[in-house]
ZATIMAR-192898 format. One record per residue (C-alpha): residue in one letter; y, z, x. Coordinates in steps of 0.25 Angstrom, whole numbers. Layout:
% ZATIMAR-192898
   rest       y       z       x
      a       Y       Z       X
...
***
This chain:
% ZATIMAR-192898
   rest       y       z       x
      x       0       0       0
      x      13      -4       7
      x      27       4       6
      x      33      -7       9
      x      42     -10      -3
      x      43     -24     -11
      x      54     -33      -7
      x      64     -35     -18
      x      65     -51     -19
      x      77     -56     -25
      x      83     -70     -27
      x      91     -79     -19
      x     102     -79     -29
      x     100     -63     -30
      x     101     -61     -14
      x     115     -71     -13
      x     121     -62     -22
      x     117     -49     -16
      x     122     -57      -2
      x     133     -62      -9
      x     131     -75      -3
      x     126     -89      -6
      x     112     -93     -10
      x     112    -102       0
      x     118     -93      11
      x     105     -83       5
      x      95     -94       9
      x     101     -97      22
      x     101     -81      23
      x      85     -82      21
      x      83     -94      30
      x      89     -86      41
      x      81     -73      39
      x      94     -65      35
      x      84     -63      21
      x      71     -62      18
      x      67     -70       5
      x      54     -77       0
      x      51     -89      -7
      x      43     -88     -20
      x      38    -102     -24
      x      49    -115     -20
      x      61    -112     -24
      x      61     -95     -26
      x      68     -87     -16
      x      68     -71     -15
      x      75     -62      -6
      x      71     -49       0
      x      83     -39      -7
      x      80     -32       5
      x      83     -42      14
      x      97     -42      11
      x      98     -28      11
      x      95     -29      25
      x     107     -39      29
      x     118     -28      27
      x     119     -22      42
      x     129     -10      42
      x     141     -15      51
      x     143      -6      64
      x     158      -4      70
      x     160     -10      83
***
């Protein structure tokens, strides 16, 4: 039995507007490794929510 919890997958659309950026700049996101996404069937994206929860890096004072 694994602790591990399920990722929550969410759509492109929904991920863009969590980013507040394009769909298109989400896909390019995903090509670059920047998210993690699956494809279910040929045209059906999801994203990890988690994923994007992992961009934000707290910004450090120089």
């Amino acid at each position: 039995m694994s602790t591990t919890p399920a990722p929550d997958w969410i759509t492109l659309r929904e991920a863009s507007e969590r980013l507040k950026i394009s769909e298109k700049s989400t896909r390019r996101w995903i090509a670059d490794g920047r998210l993690r996404a699956v494809r279910i069937g040929p045209r059906m994206i999801r994203v990890d929510a988690a994923s994007i929860a992992a961009l934000g890096q707290p910004l450090t004072a120089s």
